[in-house]
C-alpha positions in Angstrom: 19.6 -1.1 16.8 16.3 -1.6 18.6 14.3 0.4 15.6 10.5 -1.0 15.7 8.9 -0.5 12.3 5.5 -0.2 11.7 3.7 -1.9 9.2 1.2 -0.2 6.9 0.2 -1.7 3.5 -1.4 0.3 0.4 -4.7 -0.6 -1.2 -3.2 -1.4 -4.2 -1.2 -3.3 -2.8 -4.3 -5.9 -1.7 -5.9 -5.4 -5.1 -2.8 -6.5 -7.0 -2.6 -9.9 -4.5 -6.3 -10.4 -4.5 -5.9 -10.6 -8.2 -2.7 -13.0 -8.6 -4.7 -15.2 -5.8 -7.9 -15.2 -7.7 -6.1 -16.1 -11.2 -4.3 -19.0 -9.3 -7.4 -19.9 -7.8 -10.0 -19.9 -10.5 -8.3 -19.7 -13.5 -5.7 -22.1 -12.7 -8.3 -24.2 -10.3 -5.5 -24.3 -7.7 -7.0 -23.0 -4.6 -4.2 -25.2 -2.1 -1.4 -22.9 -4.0 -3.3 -19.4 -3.6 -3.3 -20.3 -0.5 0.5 -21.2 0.4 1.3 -17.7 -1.8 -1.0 -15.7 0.5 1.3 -17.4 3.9 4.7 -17.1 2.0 3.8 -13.5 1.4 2.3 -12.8 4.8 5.6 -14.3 6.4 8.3 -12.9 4.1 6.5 -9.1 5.0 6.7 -9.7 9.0 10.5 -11.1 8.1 11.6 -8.2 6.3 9.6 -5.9 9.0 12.8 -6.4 11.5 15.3 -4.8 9.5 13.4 -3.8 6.4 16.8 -0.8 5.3 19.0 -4.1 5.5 18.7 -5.0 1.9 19.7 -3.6 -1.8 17.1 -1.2 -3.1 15.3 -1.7 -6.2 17.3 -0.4 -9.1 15.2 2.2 -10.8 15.7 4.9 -13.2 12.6 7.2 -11.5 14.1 9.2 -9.0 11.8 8.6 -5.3 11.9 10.5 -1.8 12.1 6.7 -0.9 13.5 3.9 -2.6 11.4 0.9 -3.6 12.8 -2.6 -1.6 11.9 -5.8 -3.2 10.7 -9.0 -1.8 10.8 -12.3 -4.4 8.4 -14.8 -3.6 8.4 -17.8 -5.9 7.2 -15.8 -9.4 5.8 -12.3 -7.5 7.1 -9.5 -5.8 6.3 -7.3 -3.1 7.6 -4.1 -3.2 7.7 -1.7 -0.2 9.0 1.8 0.8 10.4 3.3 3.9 9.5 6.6 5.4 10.6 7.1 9.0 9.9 4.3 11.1 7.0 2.9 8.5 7.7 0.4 6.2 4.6 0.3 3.6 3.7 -2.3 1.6 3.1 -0.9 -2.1 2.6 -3.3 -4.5 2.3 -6.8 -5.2 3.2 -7.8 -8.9 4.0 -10.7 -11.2 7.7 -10.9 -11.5 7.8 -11.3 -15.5 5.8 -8.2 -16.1 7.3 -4.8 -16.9 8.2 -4.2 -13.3 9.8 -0.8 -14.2 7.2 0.9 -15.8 4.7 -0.5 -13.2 6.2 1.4 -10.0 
């Protein structure tokens, strides 16, 4: 399959990461690991880019036009859509939190 995807991310979805890298940064006074979860999250997104429809979509009880796809990375996940040949990047959210009620 020689699909090329395109790569568009939402607003929200840089609000929700500047926000965990802020915490981890300020709050946490760990700027060296803000900085390593910005580069994990950057490559797992261009990794997933090749074949994004590959994986299990996120169970949900809402019913979506397009299913949500999640990336783990370390506590956080990136959730992303597909819609033709665009895979956009929606959200970025702590793991722990009510992930459900958040999408």
């Amino acid at each position: 399959m020689d699909d090329k995807y395109e790569l568009r991310y939402l607003p929200i979805f840089y609000e929700d990461l500047s926000e965990a890298v802020d915490y981890i940064s300020n709050k946490l006074n760990n700027t060296d690991a803000a900085l390593k979860l910005i580069d994990l999250t950057e490559r797992a997104i261009l990794n997933r880019l090749d074949n994004p429809l590959m994986f299990q979509p996120f169970n949900s009880e809402k019913k979506r036009k397009n299913p949500y796809y999640r990336i783990n990375i370390n506590h956080f996940s990136v959730f992303y859509v597909v819609i033709d040949n665009v895979m956009e990047v929606r959200r970025f959210l702590y793991s722990r939190r009510d992930l459900l009620n958040m999408l």
